[in-house]
N, C-alpha and C positions, 0 to 999 in steps of 0.2 A: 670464427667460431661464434655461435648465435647460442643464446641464454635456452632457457625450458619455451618449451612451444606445448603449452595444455589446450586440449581443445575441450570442451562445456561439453558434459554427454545430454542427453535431452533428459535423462533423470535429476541432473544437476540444474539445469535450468529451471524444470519445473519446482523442486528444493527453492530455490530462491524465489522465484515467484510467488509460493505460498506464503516466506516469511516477510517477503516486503509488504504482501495485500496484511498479514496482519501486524506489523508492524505499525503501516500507515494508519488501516482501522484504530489502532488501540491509543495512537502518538493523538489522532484525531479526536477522539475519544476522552483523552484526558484533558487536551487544550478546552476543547469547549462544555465541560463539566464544572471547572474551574471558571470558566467565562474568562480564561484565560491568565491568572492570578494564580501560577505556581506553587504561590508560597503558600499557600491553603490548601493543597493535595494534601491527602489523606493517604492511610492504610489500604481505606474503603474505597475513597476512588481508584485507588491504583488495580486493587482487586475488581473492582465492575468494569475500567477501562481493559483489562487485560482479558475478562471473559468474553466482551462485547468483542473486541479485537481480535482474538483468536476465534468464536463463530464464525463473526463475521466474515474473517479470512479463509478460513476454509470454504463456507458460501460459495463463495467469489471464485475460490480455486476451482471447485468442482463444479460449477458453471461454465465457466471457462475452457476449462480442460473439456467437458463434455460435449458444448457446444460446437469446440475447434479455434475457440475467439482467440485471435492473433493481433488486432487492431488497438495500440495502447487508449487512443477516445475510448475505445469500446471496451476496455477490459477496465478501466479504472469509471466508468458508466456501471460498471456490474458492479463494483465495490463500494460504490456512493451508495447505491439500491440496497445490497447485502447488507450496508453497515447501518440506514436509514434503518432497515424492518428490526434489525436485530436491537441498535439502541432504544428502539422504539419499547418493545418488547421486554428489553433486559429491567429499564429503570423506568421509573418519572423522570420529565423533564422539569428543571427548575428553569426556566431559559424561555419567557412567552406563555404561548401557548402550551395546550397538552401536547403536540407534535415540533414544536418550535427546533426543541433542541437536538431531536433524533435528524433531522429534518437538515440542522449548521451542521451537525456530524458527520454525515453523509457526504454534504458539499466537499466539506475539509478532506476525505476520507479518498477522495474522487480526485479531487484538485490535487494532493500530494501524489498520488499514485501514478497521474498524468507526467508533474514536475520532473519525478525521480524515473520516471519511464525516458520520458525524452532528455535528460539530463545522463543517462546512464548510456542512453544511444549514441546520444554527443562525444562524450566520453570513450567509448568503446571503438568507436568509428578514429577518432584522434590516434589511439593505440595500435589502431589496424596500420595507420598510414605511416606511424614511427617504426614496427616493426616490416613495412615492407623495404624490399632490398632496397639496395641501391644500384642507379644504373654504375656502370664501370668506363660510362666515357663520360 
């Protein structure tokens, strides 16, 4: 007897998709507003991280989806771009330059998206081969 076999409907997928691009955006978002120093998040950053993050994310989603883009480089490429214009836009940057900070944001926003893309594959693939039968000789 074998456990639940769910299969991910493509509505489900896409679900998740949107909340990881803002998720990443918004985690990225806070890190480098902070300049990384936690313990000095605010109210106020959490609310500008969370706005930037959530545009952002959607951006990305409806780019994406639009486009057809299936290739994690390339999907987490759109989210670095989405999250660069939007933090841009949302704040000042305290971090450099006038574009300095929207600029790390993006990178971070990109780089995670990539991590937890192929880390989620890894992952997922490992699970495929635990659930496959077993031979019976």
């Amino acid at each position: 007897m074998g456990g639940w076999d769910f299969k991910e409907t493509e509505w489900a997928k896409r679900s998740r998709s949107l909340g990881e691009g803002i998720s990443e955006a918004s985690a990225a978002c806070f890190f480098i507003m902070v300049q990384g120093n936690i313990l000095v998040l605010t109210i106020g950053h959490l609310g500008v991280a969370l706005l930037t993050g959530f545009i952002a994310g959607i951006l990305a989603f409806v780019v994406t989806v639009m486009a057809r883009i299936n290739n994690p480089l390339t999907i987490a490429l759109v989210l670095g771009i989405s999250t660069t214009i939007i933090d841009y836009l949302i704040h000042p940057g305290s971090l450099g330059g006038i574009a300095t900070e929207a600029i790390a944001t993006g990178l971070i926003a990109g780089l995670l998206s990539y991590i937890v893309t192929i880390w989620l594959g890894f992952r997922n693939k490992g699970d495929a081969k635990q659930k496959a039968p077993s031979s019976p000789i």
